[in-house]
N, C-alpha and C positions, 0 to 999 in steps of 0.2 A: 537212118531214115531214108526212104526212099524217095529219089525228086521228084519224080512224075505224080505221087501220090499222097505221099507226105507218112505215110503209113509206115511202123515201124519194121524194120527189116531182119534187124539182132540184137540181141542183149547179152552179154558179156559180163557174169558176177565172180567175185573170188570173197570167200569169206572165211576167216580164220576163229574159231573158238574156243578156249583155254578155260578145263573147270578142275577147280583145286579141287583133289579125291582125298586131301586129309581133313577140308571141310566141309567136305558131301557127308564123307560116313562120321563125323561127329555131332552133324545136322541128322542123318537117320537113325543114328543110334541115342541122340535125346529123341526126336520123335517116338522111339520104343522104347522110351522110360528106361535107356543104361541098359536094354535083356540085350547081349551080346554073344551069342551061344561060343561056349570056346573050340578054339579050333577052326572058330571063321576066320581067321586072318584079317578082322576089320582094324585091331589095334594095330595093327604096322603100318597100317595105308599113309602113304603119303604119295608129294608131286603132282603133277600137274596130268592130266589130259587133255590132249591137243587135237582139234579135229580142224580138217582144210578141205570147204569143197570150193569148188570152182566150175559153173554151170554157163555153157555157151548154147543159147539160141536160138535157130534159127525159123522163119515165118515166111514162107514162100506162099502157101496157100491159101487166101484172105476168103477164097468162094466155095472149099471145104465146107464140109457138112459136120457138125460136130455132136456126139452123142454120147453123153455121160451117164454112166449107168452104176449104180452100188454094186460093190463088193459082195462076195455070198461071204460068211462064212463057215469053214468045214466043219463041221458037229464032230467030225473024229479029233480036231486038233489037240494036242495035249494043253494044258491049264497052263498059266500062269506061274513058275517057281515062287518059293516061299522065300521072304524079306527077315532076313535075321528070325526064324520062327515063327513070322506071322504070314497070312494069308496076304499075296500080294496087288489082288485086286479088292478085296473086304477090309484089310486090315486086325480081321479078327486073330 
């Protein structure tokens, strides 16, 4: 905080997130009704993933002009990969 102002100066976040991958894919693979194409490699998955971000700050310019504008997206981009056989954004 800053004294003169009172208005925030920095923010300082660290955050850790841990996702069990032996029951991600036995949650995705009931969501697909058991179709496990073989040679996915989903039956072996096990352990943990672990992600760490840690995000600092800084607000120097309070009389900045700020202008937020959408995203294009490419019309050339490739799709979506397919989810154990099925369409990853349809689910068909």
């Amino acid at each position: 905080m800053r004294d003169g102002d009172g208005r925030v100066e920095s923010v300082d976040t660290d955050m850790t997130m841990a996702l069990d991958m032996g029951k991600m894919v036995s949650l995705l693979t009931n969501q697909y009704g058991g179709q496990v194409p073989s040679g996915s490699g989903a039956a072996g998955v096990s352990g943990s993933m672990v992600m760490k971000i840690t995000a600092n700050n800084r607000f120097t310019d309070y009389g900045a002009r700020i202008t937020v504008s959408k995203p294009t997206v490419d019309p050339n981009a490739p799709g979506l990969p397919s989810l154990f056989g099925r369409n990853a954004t349809t689910g068909a």
